[in-house]
VEXVEXTI-27987 format. One record per residue (C-alpha): z negated, x, y negated. Coordinates in steps of 0.001 Angstrom, whole numbers, plus 500000, padded with zeros to 6 digits. Each point is the difference from the previous one (the first is absolute). Layout:
BEGIN
ZXY/...
REM end
This chain:
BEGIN
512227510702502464/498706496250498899/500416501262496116/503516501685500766/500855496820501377/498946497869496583/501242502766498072/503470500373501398/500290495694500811/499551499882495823/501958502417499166/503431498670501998/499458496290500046/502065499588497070/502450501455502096/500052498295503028/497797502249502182/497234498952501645/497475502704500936/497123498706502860/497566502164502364/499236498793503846/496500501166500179/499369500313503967/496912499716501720/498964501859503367/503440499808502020/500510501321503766/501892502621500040/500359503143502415/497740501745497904/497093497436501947/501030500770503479/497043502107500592/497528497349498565/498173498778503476/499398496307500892/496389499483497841/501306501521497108/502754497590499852/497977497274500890/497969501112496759/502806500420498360/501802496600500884/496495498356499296/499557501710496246/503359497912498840/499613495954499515/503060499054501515/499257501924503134/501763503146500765/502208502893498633/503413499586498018/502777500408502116/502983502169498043/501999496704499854/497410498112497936/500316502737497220/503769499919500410/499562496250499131/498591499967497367/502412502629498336/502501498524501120/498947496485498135/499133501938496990/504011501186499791/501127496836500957/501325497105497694/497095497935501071/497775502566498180/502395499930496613/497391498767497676/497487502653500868/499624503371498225/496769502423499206/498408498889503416/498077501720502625/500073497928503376/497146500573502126/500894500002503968/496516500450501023/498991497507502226/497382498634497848/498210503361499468/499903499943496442/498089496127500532/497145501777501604/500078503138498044/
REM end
């Protein structure tokens, strides 16, 4: 996905089109209902900023990365991770 990013972001920037990836980290989501309380508490404790994504996060970001404040950027893959990647 990170290469079909660059790849597409070069091809159309001539154009006007600007092609960028959210890349998100561990996000709550139904899908972690049935995680109990100490494997969330690992969980939470495994990211530097502290705990999960919460759907709205992500949406942020995206929603920056289509917005005119983002109009410079192309070819880019932005990491909502929490800081994961820093400890990776």
């Amino acid at each position: 996905m990170i290469s079909l990013t660059k790849v597409l972001a070069n091809d159309h920037a001539a154009q006007g089109v600007r092609v960028n990836a959210v890349a998100p980290g561990m996000t709550k989501t139904p899908i972690l209902e049935s995680v109990n309380d100490e494997q969330m508490e690992y969980l939470n404790n495994s990211i530097p900023i502290g705990r999960l994504a919460q759907p709205e996060d992500i949406a942020n970001a995206a929603l920056f990365l289509v917005s005119d404040d983002a109009a410079y950027i192309t070819g880019e893959v932005l990491l909502v991770d929490g800081g994961v990647a820093l400890v990776s």
